[in-house]
DSSP file (Angstrom, degrees, kcal/mol; ACC not computed):
  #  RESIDUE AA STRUCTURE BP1 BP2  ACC     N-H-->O    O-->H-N    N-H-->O    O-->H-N    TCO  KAPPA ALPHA  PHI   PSI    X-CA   Y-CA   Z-CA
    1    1 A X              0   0    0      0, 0.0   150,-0.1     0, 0.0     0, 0.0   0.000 360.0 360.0 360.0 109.8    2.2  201.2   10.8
    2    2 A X        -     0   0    0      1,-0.1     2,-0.3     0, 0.0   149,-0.1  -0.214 360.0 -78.2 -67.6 168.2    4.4  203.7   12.8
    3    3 A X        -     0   0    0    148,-0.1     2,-0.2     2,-0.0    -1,-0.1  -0.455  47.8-167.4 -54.5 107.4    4.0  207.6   12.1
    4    4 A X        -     0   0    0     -2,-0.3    77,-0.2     1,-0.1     3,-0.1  -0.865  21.0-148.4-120.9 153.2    5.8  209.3    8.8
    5    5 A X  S    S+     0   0    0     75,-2.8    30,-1.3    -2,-0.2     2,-0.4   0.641  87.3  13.4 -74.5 -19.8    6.4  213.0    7.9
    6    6 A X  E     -ab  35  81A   0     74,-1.1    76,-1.2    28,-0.2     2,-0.5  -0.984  61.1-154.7-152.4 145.6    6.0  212.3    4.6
    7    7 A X  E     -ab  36  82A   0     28,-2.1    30,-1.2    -2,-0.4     2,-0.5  -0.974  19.4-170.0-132.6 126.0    4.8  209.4    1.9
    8    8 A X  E     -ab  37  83A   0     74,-3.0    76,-1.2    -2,-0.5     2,-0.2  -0.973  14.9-145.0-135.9 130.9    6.2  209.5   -1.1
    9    9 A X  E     -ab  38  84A   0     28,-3.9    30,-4.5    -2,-0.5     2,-0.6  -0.502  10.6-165.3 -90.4 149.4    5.0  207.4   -4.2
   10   10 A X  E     +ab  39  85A   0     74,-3.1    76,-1.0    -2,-0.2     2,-0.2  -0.916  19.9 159.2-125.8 116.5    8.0  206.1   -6.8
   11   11 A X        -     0   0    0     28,-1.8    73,-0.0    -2,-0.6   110,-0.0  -0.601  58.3 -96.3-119.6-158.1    6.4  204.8  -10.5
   12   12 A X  S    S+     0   0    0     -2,-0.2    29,-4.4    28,-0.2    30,-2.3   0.940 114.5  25.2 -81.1 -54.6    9.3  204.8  -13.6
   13   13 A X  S    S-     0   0    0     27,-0.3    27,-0.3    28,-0.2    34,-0.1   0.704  92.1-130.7 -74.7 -26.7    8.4  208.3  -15.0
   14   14 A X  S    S+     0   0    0     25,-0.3    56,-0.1    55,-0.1    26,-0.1   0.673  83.5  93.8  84.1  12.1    6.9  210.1  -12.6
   15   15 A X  S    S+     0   0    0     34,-0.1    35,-0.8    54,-0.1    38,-0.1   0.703  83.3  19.9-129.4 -25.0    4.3  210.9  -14.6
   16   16 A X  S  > S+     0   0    0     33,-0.1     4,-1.4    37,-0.1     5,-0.2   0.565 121.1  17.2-105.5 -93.1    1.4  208.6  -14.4
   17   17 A X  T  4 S+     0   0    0      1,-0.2     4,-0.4     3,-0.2    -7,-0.1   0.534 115.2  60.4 -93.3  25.4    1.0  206.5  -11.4
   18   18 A X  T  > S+     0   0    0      2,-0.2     4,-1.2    -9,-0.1    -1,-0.2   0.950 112.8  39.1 -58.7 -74.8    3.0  207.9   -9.1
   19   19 A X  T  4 S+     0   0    0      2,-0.2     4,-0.4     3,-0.1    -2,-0.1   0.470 110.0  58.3 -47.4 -21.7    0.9  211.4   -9.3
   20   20 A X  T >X>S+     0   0    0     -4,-1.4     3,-1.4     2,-0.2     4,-1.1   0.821 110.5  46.4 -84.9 -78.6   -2.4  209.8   -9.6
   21   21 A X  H 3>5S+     0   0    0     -4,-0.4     4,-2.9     1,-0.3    -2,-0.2   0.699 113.5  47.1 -15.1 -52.7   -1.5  208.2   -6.1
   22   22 A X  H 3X5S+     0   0    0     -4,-1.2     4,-1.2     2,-0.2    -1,-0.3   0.740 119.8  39.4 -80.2 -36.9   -0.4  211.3   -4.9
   23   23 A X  H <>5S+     0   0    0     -3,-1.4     4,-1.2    -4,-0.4    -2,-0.2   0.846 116.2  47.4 -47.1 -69.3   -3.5  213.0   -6.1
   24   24 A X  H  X5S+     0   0    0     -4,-1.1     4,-1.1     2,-0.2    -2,-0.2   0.910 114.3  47.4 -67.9 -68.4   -5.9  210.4   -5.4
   25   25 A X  H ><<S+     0   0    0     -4,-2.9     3,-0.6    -5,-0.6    -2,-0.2   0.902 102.9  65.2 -56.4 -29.6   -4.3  210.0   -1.6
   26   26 A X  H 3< S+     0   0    0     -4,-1.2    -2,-0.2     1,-0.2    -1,-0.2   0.868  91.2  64.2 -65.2 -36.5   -4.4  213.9   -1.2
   27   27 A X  H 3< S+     0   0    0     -4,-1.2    -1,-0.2    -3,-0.2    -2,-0.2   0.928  91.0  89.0 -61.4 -39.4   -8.4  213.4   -1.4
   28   28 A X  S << S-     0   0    0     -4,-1.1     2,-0.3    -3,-0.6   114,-0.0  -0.096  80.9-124.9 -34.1 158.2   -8.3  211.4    2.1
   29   29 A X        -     0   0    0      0, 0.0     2,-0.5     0, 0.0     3,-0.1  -0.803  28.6-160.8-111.1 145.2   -8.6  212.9    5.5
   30   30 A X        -     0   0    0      1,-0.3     4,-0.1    -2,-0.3   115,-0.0  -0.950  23.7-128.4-128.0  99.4   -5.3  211.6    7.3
   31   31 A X  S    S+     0   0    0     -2,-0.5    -1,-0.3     2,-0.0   118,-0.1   0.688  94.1  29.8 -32.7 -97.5   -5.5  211.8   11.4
   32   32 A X  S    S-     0   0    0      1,-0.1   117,-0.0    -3,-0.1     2,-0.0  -0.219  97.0 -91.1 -67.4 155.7   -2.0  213.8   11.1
   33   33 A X        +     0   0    0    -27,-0.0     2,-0.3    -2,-0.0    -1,-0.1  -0.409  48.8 161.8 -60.8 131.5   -0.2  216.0    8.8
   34   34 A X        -     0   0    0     -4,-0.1     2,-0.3   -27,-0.0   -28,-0.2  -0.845  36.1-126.6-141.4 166.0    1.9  214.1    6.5
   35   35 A X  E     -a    6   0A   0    -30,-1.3   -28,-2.1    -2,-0.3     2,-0.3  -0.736  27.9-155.6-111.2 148.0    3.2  215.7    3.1
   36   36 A X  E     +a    7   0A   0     -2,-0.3     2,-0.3   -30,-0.2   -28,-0.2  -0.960  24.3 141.1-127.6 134.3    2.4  213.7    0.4
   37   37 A X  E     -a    8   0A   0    -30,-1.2   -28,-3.9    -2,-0.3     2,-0.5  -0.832  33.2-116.0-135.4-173.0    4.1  213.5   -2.9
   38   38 A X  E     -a    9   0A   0     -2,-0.3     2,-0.3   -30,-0.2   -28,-0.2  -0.935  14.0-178.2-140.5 167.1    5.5  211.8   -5.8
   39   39 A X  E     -a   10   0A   0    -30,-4.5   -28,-1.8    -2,-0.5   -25,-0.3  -0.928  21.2-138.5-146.2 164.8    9.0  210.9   -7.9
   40   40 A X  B     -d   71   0B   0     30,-2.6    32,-1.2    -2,-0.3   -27,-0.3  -0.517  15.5-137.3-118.5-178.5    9.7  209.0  -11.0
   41   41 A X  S    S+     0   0    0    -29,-4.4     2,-0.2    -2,-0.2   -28,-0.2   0.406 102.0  46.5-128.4 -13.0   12.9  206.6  -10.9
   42   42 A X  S    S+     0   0    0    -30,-2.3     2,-0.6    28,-0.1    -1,-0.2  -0.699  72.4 149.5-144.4  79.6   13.8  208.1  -14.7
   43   43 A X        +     0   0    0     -3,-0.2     3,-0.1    -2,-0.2   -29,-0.1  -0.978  12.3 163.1-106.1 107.1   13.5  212.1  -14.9
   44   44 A X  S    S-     0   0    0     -2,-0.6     2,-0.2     1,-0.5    -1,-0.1   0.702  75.6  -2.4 -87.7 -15.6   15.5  213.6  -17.0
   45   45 A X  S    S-     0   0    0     -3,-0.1    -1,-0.5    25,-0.0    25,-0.1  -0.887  89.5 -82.5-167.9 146.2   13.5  216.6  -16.9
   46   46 A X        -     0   0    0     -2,-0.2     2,-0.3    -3,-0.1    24,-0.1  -0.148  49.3-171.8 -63.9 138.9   10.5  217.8  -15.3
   47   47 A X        -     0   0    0    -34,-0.1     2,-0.3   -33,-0.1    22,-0.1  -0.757  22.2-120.8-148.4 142.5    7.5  216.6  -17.4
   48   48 A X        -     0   0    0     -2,-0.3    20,-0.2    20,-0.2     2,-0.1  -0.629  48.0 -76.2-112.4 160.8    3.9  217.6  -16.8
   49   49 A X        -     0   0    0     18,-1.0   -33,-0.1    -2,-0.3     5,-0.1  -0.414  55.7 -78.3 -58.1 121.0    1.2  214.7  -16.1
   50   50 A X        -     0   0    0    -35,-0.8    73,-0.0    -2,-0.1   -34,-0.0   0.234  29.0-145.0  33.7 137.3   -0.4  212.3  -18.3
   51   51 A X  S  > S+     0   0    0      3,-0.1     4,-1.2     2,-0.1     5,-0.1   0.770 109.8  43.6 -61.0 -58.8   -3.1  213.6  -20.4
   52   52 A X  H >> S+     0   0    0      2,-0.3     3,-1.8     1,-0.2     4,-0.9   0.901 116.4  43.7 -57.5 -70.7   -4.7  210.6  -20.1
   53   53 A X  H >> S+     0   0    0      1,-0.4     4,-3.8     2,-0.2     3,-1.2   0.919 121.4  55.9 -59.7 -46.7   -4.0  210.1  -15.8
   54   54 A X  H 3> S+     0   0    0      1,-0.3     4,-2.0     2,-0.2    -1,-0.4   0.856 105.0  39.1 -57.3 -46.7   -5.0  213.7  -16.1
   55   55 A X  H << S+     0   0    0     -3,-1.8    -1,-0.3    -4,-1.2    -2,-0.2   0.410 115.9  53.5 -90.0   5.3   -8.1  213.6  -17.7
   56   56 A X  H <X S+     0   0    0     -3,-1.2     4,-0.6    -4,-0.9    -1,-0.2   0.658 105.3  62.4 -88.3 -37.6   -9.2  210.4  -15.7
   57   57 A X  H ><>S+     0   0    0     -4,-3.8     5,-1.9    -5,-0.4     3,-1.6   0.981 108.9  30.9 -62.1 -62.0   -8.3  212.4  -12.9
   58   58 A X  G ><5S+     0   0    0     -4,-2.0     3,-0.9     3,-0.2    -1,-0.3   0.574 103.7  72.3 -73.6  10.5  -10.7  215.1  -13.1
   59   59 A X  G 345S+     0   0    0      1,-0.3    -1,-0.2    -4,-0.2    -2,-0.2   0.509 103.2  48.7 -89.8 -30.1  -13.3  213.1  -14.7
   60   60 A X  G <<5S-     0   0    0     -3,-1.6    -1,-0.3    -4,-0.6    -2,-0.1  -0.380 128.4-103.4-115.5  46.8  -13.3  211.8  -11.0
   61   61 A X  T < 5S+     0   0    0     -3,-0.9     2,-0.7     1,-0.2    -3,-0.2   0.682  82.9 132.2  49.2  26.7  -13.4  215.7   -9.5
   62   62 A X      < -     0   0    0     -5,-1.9    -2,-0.2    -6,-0.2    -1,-0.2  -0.874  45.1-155.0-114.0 107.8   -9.4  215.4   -8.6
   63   63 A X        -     0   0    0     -2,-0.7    -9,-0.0   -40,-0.1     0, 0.0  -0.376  12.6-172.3 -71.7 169.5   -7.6  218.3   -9.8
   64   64 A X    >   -     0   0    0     -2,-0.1     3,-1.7   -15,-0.0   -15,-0.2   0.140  16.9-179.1-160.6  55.3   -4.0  218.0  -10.6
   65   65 A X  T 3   -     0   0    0      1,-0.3    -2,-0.0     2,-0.0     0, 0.0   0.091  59.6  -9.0 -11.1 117.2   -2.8  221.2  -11.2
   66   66 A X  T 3  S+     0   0    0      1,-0.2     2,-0.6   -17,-0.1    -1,-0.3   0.533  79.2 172.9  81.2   9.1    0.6  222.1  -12.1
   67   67 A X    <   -     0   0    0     -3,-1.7   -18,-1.0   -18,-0.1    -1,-0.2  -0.749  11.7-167.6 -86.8 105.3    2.0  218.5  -11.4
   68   68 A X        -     0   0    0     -2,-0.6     2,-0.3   -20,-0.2   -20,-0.2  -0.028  21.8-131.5 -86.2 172.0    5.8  218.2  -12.5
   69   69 A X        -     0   0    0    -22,-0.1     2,-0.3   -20,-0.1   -55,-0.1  -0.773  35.3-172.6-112.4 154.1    7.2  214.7  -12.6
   70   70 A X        -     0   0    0     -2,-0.3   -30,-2.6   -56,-0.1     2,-0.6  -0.915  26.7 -93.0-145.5-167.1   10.9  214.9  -10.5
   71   71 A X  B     -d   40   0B   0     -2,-0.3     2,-0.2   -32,-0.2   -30,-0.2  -0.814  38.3-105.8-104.1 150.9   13.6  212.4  -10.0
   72   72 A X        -     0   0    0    -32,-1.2     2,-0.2    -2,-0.6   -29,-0.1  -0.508  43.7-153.7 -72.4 120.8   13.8  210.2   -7.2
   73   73 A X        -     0   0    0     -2,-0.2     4,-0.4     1,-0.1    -1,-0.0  -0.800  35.3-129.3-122.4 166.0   16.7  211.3   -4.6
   74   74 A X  S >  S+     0   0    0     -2,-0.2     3,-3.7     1,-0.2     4,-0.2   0.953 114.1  66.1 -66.8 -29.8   18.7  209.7   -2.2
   75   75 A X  G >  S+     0   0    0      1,-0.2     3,-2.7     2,-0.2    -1,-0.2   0.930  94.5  66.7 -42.5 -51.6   17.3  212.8    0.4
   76   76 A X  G 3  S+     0   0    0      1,-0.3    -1,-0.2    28,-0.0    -2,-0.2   0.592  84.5  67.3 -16.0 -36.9   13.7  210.7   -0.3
   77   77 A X  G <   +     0   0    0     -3,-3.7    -1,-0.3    -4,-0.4     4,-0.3   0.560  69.9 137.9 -89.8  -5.1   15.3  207.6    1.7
   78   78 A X    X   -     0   0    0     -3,-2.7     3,-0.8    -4,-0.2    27,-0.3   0.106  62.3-126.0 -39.1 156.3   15.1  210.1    5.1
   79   79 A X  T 3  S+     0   0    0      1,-0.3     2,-1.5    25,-0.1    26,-0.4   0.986 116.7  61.2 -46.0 -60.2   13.6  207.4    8.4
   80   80 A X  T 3  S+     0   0    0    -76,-0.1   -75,-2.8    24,-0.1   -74,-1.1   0.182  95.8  80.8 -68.6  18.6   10.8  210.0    8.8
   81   81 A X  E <  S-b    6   0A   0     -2,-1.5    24,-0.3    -3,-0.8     2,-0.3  -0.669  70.2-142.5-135.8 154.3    9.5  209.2    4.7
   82   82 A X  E     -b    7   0A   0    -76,-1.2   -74,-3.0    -2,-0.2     2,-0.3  -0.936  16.2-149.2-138.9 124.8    7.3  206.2    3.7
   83   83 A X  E     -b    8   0A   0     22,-1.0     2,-0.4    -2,-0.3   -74,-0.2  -0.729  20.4-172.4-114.9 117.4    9.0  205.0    0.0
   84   84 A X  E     -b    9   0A   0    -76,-1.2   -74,-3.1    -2,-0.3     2,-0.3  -0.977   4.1-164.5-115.6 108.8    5.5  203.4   -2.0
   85   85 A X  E     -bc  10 108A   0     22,-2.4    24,-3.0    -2,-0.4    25,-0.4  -0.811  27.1-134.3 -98.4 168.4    6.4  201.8   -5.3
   86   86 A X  S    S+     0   0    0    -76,-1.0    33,-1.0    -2,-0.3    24,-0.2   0.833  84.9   0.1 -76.4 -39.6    4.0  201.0   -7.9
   87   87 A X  S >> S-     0   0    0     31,-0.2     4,-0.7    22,-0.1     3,-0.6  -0.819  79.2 -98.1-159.6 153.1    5.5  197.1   -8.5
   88   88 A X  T 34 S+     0   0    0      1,-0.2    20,-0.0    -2,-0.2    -2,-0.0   0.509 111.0  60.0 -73.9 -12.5    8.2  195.1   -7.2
   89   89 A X  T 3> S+     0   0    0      3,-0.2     4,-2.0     1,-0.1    -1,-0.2   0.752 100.7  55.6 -83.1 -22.5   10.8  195.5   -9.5
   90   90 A X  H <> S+     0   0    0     -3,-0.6     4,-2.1     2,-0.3    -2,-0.2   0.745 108.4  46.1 -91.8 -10.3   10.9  199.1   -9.0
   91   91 A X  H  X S+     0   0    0     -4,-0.7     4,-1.8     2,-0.2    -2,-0.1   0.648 108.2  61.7 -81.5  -2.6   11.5  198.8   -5.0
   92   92 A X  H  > S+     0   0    0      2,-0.1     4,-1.0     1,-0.1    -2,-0.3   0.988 104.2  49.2 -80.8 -51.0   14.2  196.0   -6.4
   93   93 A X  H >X S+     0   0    0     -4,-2.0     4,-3.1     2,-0.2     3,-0.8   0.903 111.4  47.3 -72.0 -50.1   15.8  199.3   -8.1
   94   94 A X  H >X S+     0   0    0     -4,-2.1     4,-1.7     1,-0.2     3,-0.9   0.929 112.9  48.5 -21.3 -81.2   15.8  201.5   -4.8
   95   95 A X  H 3< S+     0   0    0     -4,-1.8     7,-0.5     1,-0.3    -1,-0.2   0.485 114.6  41.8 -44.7 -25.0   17.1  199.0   -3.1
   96   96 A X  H << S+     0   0    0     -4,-1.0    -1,-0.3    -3,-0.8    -2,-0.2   0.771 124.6  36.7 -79.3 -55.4   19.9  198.2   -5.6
   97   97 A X  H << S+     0   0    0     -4,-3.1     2,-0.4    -3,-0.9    -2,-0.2   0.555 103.5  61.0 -26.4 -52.4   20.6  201.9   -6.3
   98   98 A X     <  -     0   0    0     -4,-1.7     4,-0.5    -5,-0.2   -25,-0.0  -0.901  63.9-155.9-137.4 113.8   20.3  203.8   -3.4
   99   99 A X  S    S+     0   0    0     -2,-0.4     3,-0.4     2,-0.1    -1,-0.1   0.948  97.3  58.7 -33.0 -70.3   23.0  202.7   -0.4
  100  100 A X  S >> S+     0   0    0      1,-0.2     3,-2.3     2,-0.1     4,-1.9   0.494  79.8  82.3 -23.5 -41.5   20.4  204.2    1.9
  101  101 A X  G >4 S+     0   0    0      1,-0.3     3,-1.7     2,-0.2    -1,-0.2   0.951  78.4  69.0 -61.0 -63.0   17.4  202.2    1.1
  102  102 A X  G 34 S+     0   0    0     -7,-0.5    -1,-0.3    -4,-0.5    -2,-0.1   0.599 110.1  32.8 -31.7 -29.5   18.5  199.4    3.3
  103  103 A X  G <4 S+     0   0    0     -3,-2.3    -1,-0.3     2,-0.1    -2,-0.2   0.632 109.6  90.9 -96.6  -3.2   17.8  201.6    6.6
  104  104 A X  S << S-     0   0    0     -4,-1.9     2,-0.7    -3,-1.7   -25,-0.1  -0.375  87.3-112.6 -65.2 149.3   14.7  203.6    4.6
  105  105 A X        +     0   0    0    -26,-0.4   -22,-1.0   -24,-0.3     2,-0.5  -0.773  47.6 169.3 -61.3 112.9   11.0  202.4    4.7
  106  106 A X        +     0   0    0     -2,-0.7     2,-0.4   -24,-0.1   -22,-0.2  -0.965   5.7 167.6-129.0 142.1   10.4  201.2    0.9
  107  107 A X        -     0   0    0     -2,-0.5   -22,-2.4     4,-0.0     2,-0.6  -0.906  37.9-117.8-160.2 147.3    7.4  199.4    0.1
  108  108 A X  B  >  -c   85   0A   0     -2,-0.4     4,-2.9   -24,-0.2   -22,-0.2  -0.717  32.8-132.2-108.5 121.7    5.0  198.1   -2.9
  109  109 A X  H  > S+     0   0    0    -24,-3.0     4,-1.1    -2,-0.6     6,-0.2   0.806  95.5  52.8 -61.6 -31.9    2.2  199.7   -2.4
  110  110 A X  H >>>S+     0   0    0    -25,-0.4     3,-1.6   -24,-0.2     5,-1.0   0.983 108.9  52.8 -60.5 -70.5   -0.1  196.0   -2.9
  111  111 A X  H 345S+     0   0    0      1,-0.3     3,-0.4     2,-0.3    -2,-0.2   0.781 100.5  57.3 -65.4 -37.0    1.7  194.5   -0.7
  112  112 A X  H 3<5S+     0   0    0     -4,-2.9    -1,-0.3     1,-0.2    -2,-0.2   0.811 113.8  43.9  13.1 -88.8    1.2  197.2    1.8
  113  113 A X  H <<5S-     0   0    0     -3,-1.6    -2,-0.3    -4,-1.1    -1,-0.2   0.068 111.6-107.8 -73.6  -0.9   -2.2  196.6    1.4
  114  114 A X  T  <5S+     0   0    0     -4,-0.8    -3,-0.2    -3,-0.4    -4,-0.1   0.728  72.3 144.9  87.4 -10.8   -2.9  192.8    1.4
  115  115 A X      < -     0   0    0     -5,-1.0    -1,-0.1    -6,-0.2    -2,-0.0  -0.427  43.6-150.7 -72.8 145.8   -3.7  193.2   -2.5
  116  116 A X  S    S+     0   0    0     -2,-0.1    -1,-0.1    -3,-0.1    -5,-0.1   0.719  74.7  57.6 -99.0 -43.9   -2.6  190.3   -4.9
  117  117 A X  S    S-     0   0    0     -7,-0.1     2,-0.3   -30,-0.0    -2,-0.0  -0.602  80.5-127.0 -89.3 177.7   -1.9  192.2   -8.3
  118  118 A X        -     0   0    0     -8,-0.1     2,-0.5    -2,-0.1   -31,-0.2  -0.766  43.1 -83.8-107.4 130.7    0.6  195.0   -8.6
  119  119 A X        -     0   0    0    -33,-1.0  -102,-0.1    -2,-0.3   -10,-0.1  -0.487  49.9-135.9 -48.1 103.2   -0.5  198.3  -10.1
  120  120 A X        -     0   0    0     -2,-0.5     2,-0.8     1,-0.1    -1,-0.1  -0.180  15.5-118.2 -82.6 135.7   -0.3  198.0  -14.1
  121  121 A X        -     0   0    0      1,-0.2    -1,-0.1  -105,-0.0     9,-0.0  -0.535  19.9-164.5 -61.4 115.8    1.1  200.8  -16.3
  122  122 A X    >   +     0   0    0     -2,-0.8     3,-2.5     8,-0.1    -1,-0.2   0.654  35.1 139.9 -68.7   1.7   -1.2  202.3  -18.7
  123  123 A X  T 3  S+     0   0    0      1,-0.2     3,-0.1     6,-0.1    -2,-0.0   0.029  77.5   1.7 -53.0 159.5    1.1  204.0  -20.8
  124  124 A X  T 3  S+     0   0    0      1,-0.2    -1,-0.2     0, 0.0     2,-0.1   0.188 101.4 102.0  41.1   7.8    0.1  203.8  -23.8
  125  125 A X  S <  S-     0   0    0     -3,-2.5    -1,-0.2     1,-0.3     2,-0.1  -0.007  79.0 -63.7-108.3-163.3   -3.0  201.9  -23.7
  126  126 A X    >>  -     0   0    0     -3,-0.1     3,-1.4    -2,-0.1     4,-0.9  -0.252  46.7 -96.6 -88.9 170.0   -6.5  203.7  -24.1
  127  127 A X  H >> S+     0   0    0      1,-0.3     4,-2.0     2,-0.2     3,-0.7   0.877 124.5  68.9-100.3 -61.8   -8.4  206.3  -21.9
  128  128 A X  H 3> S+     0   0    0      1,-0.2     4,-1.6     2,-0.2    -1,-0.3   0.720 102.0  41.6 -22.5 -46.6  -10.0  203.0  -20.7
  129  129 A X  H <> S+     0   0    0     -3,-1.4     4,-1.6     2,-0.2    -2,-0.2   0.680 109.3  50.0 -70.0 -31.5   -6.9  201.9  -19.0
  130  130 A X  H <X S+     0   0    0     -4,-0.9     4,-2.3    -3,-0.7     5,-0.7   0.883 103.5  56.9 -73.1 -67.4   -5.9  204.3  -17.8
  131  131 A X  H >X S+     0   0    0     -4,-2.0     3,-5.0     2,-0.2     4,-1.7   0.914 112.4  53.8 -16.3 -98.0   -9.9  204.8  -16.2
  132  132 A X  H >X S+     0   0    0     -4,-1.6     4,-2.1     1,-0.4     3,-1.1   0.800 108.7  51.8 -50.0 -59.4   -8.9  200.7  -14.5
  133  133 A X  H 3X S+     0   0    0     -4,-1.6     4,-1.8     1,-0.3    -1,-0.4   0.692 104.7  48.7 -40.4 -33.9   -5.8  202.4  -13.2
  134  134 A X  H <X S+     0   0    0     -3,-5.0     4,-0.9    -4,-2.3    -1,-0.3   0.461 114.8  48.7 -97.7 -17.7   -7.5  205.3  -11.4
  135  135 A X  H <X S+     0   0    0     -4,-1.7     4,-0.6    -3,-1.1     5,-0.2   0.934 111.0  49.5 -86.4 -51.1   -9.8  202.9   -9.8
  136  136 A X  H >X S+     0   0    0     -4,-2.1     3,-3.9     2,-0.2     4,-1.9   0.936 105.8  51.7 -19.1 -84.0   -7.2  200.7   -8.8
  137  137 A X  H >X S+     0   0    0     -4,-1.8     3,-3.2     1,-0.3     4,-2.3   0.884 115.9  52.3 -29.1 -73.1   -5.0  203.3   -7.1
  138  138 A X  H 3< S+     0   0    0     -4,-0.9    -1,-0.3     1,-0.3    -2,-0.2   0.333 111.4  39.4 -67.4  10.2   -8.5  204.2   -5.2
  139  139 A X  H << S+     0   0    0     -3,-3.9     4,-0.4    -4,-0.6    -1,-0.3   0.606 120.1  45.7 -87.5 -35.8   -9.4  201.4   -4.1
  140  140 A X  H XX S+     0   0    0     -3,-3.2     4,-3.0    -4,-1.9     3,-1.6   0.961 115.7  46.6 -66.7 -62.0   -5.7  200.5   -3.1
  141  141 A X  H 3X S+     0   0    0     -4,-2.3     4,-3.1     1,-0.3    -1,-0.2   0.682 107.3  59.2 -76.1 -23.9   -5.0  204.0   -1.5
  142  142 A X  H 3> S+     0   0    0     -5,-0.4     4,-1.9     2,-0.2    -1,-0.3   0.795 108.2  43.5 -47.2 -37.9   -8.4  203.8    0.5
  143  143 A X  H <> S+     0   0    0     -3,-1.6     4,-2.9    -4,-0.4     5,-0.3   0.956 115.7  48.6 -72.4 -60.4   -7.2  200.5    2.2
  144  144 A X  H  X S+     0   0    0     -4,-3.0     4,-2.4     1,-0.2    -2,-0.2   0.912 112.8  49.7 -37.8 -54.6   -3.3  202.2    2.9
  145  145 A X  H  X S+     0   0    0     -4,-3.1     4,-3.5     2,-0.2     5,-0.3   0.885 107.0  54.5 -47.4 -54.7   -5.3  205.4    4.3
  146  146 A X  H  X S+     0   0    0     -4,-1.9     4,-1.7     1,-0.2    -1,-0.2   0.945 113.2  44.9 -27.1 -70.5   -7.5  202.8    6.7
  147  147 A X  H  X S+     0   0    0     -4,-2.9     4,-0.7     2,-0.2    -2,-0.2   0.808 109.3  52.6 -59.1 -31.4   -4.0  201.6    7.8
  148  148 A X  H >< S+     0   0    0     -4,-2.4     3,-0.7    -5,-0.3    -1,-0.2   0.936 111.4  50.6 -37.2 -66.3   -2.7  205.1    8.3
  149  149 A X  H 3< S+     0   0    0     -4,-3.5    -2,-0.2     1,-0.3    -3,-0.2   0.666  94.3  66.0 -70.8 -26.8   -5.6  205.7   10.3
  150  150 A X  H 3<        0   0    0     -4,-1.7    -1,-0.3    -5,-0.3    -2,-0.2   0.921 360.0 360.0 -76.4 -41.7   -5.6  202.7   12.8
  151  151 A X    <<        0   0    0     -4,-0.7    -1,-0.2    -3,-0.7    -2,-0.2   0.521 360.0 360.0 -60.9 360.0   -2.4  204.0   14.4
């Protein structure tokens, strides 16, 4: 996996696991500085996190302070950027979207990793689902970091 300035994770909203990713990865030690953030693929306006992603989140000592949802921009597709979506239909939207995506690094973040399922939305489901999400992500983003880290 070559060297990025920046990794940025893409869900629909921006508001659940996109930010828990971002959250969740921020807790890693990364052998170089890379920025991590996150974007939603449908912001109409900036949106505060989950309750739920939120309160799963510290539950597991992870603050996430002050975390806006924003819209996914074509500036995003820069070379130097590594594009993580949640599921394959939303790197099918990039790609479809965005001109740019074709020279950009996009990727689904299971596949990535060697993982068989795709990261499930909780929205709407119970504090419990949300919970299976948060584990996911940290199991997932543990692996990615591992790969990070081997270059």
């Amino acid at each position: 996996m070559k060297k990025y300035d920046k990794i940025i994770f893409v869900c629909d909203s921006g508001t659940t696991r996109a930010p828990m990713a971002e959250a969740i990865m921020k807790e890693y030690t990364i052998k170089y500085p890379v920025e991590i953030e996150s974007r939603g693929l449908v912001v109409l306006f900036p949106e505060p996190l989950n309750q739920k992603a939120e309160a799963v989140l510290i539950s597991n000592g992870i603050s996430a302070e002050n975390q806006m949802s924003r819209q996914f921009a074509v500036e995003d597709l820069a070379l130097e950027n590594l594009i993580i979506t949640m599921e394959s239909g939303q790197k099918q939207k990039i790609m479809e979207e965005y001109k740019d995506a074709v020279q950009a690094d996009v990727e689904v973040l299971t596949e990535l990793t060697g993982d068989e399922l795709e990261i499930i939305n909780p929205y709407g489901g119970s504090l419990q689902s949300y919970g299976l999400c948060y584990e996911t992500l940290n199991k997932t983003i543990r692996k990615l970091v591992n790969l990070i880290n081997e270059k």
